[in-house]
gemmi code that builds the backbone of each chain (N, CA, C; Angstrom):
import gemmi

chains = {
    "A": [
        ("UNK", (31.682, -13.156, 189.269), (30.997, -13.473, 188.013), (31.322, -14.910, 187.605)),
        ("UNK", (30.209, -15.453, 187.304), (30.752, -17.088, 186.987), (30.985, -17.099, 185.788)),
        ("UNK", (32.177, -18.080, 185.204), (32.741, -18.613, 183.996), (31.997, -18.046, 182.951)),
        ("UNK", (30.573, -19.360, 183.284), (29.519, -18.514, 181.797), (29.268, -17.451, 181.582)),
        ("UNK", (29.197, -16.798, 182.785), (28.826, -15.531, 182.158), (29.937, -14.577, 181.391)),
        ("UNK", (31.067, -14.923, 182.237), (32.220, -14.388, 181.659), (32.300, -14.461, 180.145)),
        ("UNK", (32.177, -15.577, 179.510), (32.818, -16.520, 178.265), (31.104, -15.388, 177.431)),
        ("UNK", (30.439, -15.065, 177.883), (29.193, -14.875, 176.955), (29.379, -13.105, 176.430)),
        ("UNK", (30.413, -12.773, 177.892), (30.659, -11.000, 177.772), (31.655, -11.264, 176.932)),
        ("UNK", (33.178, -12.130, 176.831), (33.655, -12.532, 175.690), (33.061, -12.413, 174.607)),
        ("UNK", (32.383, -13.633, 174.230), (32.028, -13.490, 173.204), (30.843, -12.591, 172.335)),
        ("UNK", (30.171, -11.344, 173.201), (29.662, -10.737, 172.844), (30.618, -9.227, 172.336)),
        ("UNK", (31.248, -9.160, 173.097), (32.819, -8.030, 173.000), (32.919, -8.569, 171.383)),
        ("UNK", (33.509, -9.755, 171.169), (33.968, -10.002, 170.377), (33.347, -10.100, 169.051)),
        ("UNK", (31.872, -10.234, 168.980), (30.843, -10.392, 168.139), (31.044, -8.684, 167.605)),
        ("UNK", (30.428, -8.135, 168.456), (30.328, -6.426, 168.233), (31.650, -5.773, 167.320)),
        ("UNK", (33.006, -5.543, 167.902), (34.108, -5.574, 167.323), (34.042, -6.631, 165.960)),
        ("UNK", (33.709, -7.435, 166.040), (34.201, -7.707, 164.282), (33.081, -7.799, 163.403)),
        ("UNK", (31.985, -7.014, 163.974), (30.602, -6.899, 163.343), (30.985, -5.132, 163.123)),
        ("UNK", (31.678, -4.318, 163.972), (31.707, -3.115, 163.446), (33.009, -3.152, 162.567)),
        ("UNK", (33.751, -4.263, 162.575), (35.240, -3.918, 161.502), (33.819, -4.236, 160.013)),
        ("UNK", (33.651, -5.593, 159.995), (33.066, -5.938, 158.862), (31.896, -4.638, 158.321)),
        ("UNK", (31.210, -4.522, 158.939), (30.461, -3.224, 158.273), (30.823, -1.889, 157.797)),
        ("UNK", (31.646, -1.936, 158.648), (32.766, -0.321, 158.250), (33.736, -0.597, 157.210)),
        ("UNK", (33.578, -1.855, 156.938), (34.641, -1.902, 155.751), (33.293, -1.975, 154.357)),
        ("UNK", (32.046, -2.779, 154.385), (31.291, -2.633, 154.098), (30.568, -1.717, 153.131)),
        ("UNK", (30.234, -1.016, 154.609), (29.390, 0.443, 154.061), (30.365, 1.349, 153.110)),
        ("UNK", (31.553, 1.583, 153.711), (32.431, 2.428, 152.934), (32.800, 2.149, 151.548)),
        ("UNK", (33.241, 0.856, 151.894), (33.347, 0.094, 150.278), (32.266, 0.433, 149.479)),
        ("UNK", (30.945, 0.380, 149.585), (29.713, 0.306, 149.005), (29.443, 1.788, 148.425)),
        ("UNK", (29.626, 2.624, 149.215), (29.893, 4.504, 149.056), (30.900, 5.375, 148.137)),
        ("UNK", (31.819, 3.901, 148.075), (33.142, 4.036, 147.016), (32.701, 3.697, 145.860)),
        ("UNK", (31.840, 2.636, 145.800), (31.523, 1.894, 144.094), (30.242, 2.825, 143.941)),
        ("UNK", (29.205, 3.159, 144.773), (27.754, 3.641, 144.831), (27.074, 2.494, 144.732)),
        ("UNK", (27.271, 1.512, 144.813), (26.641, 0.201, 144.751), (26.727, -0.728, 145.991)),
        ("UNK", (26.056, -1.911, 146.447), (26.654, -3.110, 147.366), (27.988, -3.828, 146.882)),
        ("UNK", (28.891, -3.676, 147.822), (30.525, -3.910, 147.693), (29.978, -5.554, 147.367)),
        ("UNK", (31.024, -6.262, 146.504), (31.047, -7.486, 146.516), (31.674, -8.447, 147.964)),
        ("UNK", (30.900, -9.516, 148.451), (31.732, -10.366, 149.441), (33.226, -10.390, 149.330)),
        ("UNK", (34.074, -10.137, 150.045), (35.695, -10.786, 149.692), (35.663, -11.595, 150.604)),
        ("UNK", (36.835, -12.183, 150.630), (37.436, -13.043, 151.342), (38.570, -13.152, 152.279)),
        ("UNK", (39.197, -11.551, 151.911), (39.936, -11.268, 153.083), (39.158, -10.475, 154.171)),
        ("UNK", (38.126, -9.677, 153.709), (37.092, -9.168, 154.993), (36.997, -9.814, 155.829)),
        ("UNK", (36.502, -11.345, 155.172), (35.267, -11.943, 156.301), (36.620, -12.978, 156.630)),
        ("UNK", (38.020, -12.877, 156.554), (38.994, -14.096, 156.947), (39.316, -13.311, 157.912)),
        ("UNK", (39.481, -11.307, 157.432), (39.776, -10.981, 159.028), (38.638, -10.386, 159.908)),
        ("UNK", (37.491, -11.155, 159.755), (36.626, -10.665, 160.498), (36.438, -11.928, 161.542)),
        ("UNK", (36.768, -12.953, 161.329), (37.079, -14.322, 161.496), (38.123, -14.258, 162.480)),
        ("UNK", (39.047, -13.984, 162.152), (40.363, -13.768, 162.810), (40.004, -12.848, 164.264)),
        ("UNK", (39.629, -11.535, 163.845), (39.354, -10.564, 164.913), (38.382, -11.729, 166.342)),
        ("UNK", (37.826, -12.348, 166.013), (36.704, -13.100, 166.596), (37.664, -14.277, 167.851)),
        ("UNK", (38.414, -15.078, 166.489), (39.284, -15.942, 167.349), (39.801, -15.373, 167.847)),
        ("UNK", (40.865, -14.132, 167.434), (42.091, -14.121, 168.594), (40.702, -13.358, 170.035)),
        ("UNK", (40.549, -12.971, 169.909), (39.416, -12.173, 171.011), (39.299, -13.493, 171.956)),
        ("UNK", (38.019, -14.257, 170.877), (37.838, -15.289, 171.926), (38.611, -16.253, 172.427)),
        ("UNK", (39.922, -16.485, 171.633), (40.979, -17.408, 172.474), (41.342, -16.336, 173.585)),
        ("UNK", (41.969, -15.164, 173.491), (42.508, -14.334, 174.322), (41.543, -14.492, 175.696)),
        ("UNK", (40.541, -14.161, 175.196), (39.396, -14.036, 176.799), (38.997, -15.159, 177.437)),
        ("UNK", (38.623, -16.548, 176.516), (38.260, -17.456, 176.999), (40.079, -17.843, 177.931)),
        ("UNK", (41.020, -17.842, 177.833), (42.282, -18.096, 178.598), (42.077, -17.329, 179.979)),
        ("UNK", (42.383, -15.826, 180.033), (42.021, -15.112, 180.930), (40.716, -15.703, 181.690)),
        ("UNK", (39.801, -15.786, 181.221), (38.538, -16.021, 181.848), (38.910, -17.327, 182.491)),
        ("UNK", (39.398, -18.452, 181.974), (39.684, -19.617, 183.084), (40.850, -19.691, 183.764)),
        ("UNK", (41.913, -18.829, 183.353), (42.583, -17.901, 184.190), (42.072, -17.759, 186.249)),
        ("UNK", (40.964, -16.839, 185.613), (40.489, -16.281, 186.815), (39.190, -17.208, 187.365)),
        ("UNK", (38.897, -18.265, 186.734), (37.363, -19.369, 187.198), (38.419, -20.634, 187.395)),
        ("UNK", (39.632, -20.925, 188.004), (40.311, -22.085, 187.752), (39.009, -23.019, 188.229)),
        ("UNK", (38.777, -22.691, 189.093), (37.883, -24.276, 189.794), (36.358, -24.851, 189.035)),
        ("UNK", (36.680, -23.667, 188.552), (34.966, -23.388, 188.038), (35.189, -23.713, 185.993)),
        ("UNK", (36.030, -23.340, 185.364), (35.681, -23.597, 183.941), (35.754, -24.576, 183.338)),
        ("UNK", (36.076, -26.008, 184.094), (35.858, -27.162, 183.559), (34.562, -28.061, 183.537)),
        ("UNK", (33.987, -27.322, 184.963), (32.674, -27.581, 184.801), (31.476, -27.577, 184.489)),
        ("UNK", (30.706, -28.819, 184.315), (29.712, -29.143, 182.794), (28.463, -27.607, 183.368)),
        ("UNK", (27.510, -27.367, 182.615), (26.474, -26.806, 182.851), (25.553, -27.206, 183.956)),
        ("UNK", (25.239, -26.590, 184.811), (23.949, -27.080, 185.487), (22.564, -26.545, 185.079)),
        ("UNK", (21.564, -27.056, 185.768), (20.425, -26.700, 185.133), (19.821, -25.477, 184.738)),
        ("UNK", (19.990, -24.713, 186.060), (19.926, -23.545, 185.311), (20.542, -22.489, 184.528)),
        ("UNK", (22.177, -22.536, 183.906), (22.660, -22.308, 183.127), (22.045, -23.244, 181.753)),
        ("UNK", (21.959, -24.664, 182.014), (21.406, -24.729, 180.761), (19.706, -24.600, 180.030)),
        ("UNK", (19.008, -24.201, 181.146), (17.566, -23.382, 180.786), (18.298, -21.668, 180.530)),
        ("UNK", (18.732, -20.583, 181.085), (19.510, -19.803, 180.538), (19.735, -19.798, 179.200)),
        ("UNK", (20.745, -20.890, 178.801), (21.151, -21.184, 177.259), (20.211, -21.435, 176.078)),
        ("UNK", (19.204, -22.017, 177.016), (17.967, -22.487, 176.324), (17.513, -21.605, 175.667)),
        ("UNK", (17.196, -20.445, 176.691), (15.987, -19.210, 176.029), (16.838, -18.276, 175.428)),
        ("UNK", (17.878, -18.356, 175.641), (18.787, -17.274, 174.822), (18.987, -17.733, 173.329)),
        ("UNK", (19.208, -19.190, 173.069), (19.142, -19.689, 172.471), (17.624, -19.790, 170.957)),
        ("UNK", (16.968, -19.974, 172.127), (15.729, -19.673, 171.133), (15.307, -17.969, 170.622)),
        ("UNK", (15.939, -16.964, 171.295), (15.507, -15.790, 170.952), (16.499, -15.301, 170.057)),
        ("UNK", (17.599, -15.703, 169.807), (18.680, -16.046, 168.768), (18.300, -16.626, 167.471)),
        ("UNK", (17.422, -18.038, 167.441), (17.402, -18.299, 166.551), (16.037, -17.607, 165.821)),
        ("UNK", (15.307, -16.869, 166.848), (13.825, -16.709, 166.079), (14.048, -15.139, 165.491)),
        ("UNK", (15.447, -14.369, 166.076), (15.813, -12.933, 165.624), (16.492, -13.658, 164.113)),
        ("UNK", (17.259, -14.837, 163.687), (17.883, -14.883, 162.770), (16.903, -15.501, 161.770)),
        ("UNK", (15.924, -16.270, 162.628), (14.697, -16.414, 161.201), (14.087, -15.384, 160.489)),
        ("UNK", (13.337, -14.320, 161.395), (13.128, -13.022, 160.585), (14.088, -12.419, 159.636)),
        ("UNK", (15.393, -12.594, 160.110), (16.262, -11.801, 159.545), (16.687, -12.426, 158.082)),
        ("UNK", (16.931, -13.764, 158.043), (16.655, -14.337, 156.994), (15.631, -14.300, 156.036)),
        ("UNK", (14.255, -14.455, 156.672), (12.694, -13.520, 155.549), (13.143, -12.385, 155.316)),
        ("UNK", (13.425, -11.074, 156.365), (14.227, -9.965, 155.295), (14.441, -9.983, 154.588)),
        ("UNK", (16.272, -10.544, 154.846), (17.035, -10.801, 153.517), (16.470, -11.179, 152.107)),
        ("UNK", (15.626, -12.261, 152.452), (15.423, -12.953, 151.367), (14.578, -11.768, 150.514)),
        ("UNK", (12.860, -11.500, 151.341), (12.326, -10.150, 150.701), (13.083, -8.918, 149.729)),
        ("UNK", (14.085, -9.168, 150.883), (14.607, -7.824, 150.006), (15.517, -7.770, 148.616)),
        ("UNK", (15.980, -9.111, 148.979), (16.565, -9.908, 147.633), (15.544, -9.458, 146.233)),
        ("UNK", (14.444, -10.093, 146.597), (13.257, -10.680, 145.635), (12.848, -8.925, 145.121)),
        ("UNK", (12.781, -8.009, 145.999), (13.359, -6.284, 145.984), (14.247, -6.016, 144.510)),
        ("UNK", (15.136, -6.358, 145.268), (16.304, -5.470, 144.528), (17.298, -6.668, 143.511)),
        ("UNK", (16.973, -8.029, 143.916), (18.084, -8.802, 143.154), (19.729, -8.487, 143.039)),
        ("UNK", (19.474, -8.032, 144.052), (21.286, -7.782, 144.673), (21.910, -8.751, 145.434)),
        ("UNK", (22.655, -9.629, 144.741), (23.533, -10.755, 145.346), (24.231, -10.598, 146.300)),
        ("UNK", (25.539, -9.009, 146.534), (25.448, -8.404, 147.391), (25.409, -8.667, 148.664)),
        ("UNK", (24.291, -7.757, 148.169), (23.757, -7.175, 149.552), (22.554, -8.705, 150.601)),
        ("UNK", (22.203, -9.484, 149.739), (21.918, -10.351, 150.177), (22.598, -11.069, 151.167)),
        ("UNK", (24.038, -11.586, 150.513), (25.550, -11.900, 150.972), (25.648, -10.926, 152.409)),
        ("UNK", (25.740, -9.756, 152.616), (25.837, -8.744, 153.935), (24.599, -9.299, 154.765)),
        ("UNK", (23.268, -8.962, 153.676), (22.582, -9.006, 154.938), (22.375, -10.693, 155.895)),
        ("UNK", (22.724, -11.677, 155.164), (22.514, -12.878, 155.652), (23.760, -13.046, 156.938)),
        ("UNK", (24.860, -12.822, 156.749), (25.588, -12.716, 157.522), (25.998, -11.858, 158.254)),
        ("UNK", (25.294, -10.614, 158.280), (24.629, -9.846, 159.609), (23.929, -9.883, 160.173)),
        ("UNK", (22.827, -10.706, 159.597), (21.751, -11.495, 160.542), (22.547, -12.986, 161.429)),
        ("UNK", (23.736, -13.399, 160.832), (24.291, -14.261, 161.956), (24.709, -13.693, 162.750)),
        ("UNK", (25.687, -12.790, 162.423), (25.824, -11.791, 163.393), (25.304, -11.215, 164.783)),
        ("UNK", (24.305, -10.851, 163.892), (23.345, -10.372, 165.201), (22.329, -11.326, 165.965)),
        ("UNK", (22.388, -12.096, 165.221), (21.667, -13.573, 166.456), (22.875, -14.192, 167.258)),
        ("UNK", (24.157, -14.346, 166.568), (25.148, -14.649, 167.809), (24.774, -13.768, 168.794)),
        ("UNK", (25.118, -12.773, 168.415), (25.100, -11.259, 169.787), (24.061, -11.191, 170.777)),
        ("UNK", (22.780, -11.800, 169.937), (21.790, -12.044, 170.748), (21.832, -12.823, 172.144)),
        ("UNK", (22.281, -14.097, 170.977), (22.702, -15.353, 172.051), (23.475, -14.896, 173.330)),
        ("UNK", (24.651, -13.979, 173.131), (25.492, -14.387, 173.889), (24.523, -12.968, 175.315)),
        ("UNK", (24.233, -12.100, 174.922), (23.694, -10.844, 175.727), (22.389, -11.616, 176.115)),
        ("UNK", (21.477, -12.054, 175.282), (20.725, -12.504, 176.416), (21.349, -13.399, 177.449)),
        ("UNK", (21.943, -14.224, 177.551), (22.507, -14.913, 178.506), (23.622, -14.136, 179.511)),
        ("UNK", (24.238, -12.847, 179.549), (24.091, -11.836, 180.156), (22.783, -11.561, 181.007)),
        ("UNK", (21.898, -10.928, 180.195), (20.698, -10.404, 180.985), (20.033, -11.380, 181.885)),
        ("UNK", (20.120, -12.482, 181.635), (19.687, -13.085, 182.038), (19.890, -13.729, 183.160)),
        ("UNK", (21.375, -13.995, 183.311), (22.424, -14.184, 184.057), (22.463, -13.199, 185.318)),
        ("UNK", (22.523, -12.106, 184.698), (22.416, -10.717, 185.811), (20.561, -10.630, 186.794)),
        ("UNK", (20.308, -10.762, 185.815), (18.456, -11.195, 186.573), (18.142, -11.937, 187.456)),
        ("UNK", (18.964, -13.381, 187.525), (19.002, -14.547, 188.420), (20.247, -13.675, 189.641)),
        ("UNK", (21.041, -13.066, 189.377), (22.276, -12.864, 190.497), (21.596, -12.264, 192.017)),
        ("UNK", (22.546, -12.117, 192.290), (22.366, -11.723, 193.721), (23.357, -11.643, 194.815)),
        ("UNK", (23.944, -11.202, 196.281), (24.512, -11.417, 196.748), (25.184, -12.434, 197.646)),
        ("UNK", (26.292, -12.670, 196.897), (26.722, -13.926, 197.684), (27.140, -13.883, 199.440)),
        ("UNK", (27.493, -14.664, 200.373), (27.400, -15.045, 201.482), (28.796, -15.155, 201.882)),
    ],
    "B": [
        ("UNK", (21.637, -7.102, 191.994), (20.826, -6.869, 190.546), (19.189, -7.043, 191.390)),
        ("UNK", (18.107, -6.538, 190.670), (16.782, -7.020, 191.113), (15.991, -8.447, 190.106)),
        ("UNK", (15.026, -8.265, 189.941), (14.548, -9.492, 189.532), (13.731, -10.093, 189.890)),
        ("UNK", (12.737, -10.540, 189.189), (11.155, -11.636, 190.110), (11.718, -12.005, 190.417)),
        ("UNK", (11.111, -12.291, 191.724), (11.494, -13.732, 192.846), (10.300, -14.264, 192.822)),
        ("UNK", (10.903, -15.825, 192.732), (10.064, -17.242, 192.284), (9.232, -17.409, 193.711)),
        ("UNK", (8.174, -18.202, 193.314), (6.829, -18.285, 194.361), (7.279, -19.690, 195.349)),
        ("UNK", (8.320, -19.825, 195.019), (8.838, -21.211, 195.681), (9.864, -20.124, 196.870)),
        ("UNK", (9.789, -20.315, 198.249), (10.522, -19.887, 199.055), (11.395, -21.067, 199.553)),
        ("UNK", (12.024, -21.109, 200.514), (12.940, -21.627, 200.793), (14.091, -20.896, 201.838)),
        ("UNK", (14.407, -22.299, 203.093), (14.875, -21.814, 204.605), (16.543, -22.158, 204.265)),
        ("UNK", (17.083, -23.049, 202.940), (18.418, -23.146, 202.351), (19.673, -22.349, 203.717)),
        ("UNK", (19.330, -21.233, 203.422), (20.530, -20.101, 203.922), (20.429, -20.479, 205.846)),
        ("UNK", (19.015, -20.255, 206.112), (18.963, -20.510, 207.691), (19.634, -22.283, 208.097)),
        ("UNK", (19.372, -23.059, 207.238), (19.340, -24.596, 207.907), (20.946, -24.604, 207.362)),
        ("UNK", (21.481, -24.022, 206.284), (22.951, -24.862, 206.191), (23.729, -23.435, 207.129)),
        ("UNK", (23.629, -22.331, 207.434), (24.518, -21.619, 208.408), (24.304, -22.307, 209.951)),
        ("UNK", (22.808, -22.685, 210.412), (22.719, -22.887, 211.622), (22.674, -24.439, 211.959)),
        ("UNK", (22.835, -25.522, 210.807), (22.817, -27.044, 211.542), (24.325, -27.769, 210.496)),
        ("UNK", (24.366, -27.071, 209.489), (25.631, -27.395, 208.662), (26.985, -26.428, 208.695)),
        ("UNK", (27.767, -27.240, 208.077), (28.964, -25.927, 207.260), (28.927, -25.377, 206.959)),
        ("UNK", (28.364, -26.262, 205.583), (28.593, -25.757, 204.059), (28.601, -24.306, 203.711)),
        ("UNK", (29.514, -24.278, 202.617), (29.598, -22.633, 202.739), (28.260, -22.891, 201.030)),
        ("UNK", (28.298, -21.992, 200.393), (27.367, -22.345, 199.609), (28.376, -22.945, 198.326)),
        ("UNK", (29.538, -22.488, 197.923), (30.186, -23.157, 197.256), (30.288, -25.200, 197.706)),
        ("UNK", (30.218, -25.277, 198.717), (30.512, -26.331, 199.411), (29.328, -26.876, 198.942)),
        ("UNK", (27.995, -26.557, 199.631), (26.772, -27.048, 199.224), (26.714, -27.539, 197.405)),
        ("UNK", (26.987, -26.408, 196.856), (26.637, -26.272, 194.988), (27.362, -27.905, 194.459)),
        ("UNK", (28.778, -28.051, 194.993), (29.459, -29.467, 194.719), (29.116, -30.198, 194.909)),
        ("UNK", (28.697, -30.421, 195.889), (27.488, -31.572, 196.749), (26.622, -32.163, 195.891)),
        ("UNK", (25.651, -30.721, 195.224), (24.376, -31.220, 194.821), (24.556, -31.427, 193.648)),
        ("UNK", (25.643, -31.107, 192.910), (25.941, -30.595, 191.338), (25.256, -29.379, 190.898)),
        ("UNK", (25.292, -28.806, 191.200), (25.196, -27.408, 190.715), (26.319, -25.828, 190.868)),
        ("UNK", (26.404, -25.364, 190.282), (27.151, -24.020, 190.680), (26.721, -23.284, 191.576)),
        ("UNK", (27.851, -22.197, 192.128), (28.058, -22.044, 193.084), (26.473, -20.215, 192.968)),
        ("UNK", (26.577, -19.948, 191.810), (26.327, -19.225, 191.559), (24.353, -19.402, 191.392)),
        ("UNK", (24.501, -20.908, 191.104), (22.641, -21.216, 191.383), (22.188, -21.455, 192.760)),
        ("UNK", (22.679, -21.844, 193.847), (22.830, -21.835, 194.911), (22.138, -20.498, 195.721)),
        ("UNK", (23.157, -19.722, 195.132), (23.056, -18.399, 195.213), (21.598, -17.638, 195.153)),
        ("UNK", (21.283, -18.180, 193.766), (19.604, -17.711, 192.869), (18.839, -18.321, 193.761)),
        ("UNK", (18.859, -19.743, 194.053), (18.042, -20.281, 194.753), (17.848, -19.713, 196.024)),
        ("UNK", (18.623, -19.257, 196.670), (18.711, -18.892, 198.328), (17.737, -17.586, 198.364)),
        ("UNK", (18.369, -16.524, 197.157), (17.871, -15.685, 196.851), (16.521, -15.508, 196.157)),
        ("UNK", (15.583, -16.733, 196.041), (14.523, -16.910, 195.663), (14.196, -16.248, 193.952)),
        ("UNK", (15.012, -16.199, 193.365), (15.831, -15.897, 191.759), (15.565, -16.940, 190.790)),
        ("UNK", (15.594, -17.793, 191.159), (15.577, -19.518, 190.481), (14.732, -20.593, 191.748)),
        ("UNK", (13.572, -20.749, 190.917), (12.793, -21.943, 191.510), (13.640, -23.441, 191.280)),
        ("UNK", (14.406, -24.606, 191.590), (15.082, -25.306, 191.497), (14.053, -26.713, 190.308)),
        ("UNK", (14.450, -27.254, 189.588), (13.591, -28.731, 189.795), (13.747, -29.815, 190.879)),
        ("UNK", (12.593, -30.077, 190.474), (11.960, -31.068, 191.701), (14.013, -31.909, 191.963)),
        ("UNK", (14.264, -32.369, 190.844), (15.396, -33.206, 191.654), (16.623, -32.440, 192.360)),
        ("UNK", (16.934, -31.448, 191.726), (17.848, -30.467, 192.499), (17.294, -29.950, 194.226)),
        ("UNK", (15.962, -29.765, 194.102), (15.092, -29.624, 195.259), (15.360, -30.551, 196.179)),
        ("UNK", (15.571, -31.822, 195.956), (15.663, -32.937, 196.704), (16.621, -33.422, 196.787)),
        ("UNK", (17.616, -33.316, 196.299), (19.186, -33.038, 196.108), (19.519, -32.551, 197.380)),
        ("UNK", (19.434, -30.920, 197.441), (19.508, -29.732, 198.455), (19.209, -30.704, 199.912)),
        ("UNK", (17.614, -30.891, 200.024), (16.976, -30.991, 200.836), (17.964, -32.520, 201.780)),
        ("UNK", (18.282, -33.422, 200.433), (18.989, -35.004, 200.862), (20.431, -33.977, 201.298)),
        ("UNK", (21.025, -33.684, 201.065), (22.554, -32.707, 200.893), (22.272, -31.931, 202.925)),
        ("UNK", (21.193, -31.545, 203.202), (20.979, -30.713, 204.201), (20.254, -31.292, 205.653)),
        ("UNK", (20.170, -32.339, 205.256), (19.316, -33.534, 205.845), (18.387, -33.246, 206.728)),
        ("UNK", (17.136, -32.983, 205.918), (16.045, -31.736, 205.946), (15.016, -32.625, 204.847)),
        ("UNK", (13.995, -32.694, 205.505), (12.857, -33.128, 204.337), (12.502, -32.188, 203.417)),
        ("UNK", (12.442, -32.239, 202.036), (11.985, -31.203, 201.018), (11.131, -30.183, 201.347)),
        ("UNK", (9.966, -30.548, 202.443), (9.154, -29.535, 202.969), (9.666, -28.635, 203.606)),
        ("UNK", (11.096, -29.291, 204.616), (11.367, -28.572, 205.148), (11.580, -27.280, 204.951)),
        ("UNK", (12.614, -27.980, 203.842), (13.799, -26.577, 203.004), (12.802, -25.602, 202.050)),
        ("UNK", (11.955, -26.375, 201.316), (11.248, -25.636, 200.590), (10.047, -25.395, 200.644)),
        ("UNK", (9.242, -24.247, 200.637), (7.978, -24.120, 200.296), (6.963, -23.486, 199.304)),
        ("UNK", (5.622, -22.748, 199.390), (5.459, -22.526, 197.879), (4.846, -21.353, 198.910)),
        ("UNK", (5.223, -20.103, 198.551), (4.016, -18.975, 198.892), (3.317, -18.619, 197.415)),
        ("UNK", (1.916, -18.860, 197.587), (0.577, -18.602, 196.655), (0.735, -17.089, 196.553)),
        ("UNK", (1.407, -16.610, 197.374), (1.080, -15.085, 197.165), (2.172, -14.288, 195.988)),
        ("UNK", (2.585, -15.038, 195.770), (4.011, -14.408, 194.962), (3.639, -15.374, 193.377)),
        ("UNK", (2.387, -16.341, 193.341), (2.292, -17.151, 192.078), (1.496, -15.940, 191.070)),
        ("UNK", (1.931, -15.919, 189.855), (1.179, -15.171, 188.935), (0.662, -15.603, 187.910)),
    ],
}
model = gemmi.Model(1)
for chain_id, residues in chains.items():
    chain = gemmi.Chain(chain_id)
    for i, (resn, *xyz) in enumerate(residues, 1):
        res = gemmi.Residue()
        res.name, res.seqid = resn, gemmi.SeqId(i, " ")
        for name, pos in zip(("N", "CA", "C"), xyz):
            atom = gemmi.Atom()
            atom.name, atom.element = name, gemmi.Element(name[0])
            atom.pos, atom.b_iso = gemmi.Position(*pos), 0.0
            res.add_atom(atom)
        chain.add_residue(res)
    model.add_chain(chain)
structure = gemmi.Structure()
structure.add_model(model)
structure.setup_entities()
């Protein structure tokens, strides 16, 4: 498995895990008041946290095991790869943003606005990093 | 894994086992590319650009026609 792809299963591991701490603290909170929990700041510091140590931990391991390979720049087709993953990332987080906003203009919940905007980053990181997985795996084949 | 394969074919795998070394890691350094596009390419996975194409082809010392060609039958 090459570097990139490695660093993208990283950081998709890592997306998921602190996208299910943050929501589970979330939803529950929200079930406790009957209302949308307010943003804190220790949530999203250890939702933050969960993310780095992950991705320092894996990105080490991962060049760990790519010594020859993780210093080197992108080639072309890793960076067409990045490209389209890239764009299907940002066009899942534009909708998701019209949501949000709609649903704002809805309910006028500051909130829940607050959740949903930054679960829509969320989930366009995740995007990013899995399409470039799939994508990755689509181009593979057996080596020689 | 499966996957379209690109309408651009290519003899890559036959000309560097039977007139070169290169292992394909060997080749990928050469041309600047990874070891792992090499790979796509051989495997007809990844159509290359024209300069990587000619890269390969200068790298294998093989005219571009040689190494590469286009089957119409695989264009959609």
């Amino acid at each position: 498995m090459a570097f990139r792809e490695k660093t993208a299963w990283i950081m998709s591991v890592a997306l998921l895990l602190g996208g299910v701490f943050y929501f589970g603290v979330v939803i529950s909170g929200s079930q406790e008041l009957g209302a949308s929990m307010p943003p804190l700041i220790p949530v999203v510091a250890v939702y933050g946290g969960i993310l780095a140590i992950i991705a320092i931990i894996g990105h080490v391991a991962a060049a760990l095991t790519s010594l020859k390979t993780a210093n080197d720049p992108m080639d072309e087709r890793e960076r067409a790869i990045t490209a389209r993953a890239r764009s299907l990332a940002d066009s899942v987080m534009g909708i998701g943003i019209l949501i949000s906003c709609g649903l704002y203009l809805l309910s006028y919940d500051g909130n829940q606005l607050f959740h949903l905007v930054f679960g829509t980053l969320m989930v366009s990181q995740f995007l990013h990093y899995a399409a470039q997985i799939v994508l990755f795996r689509a181009q593979s084949a057996v080596a020689d | 894994m499966g996957g379209k394969k690109t309408s651009i074919t290519n003899h890559i795998k036959r000309i560097r086992l039977a007139r070169t070394e290169f292992t394909q890691a060997g080749l990928a350094e050469r041309v600047g590319a990874t070891r792992q596009t090499i790979i796509a390419i051989e495997a007809q996975k990844y159509a290359p650009s024209l300069e990587l194409a000619f890269r390969i082809a200068h790298v294998l010392g093989e005219p571009v026609e040689e190494v590469f060609q286009f089957d119409s039958s695989l264009w959609d």
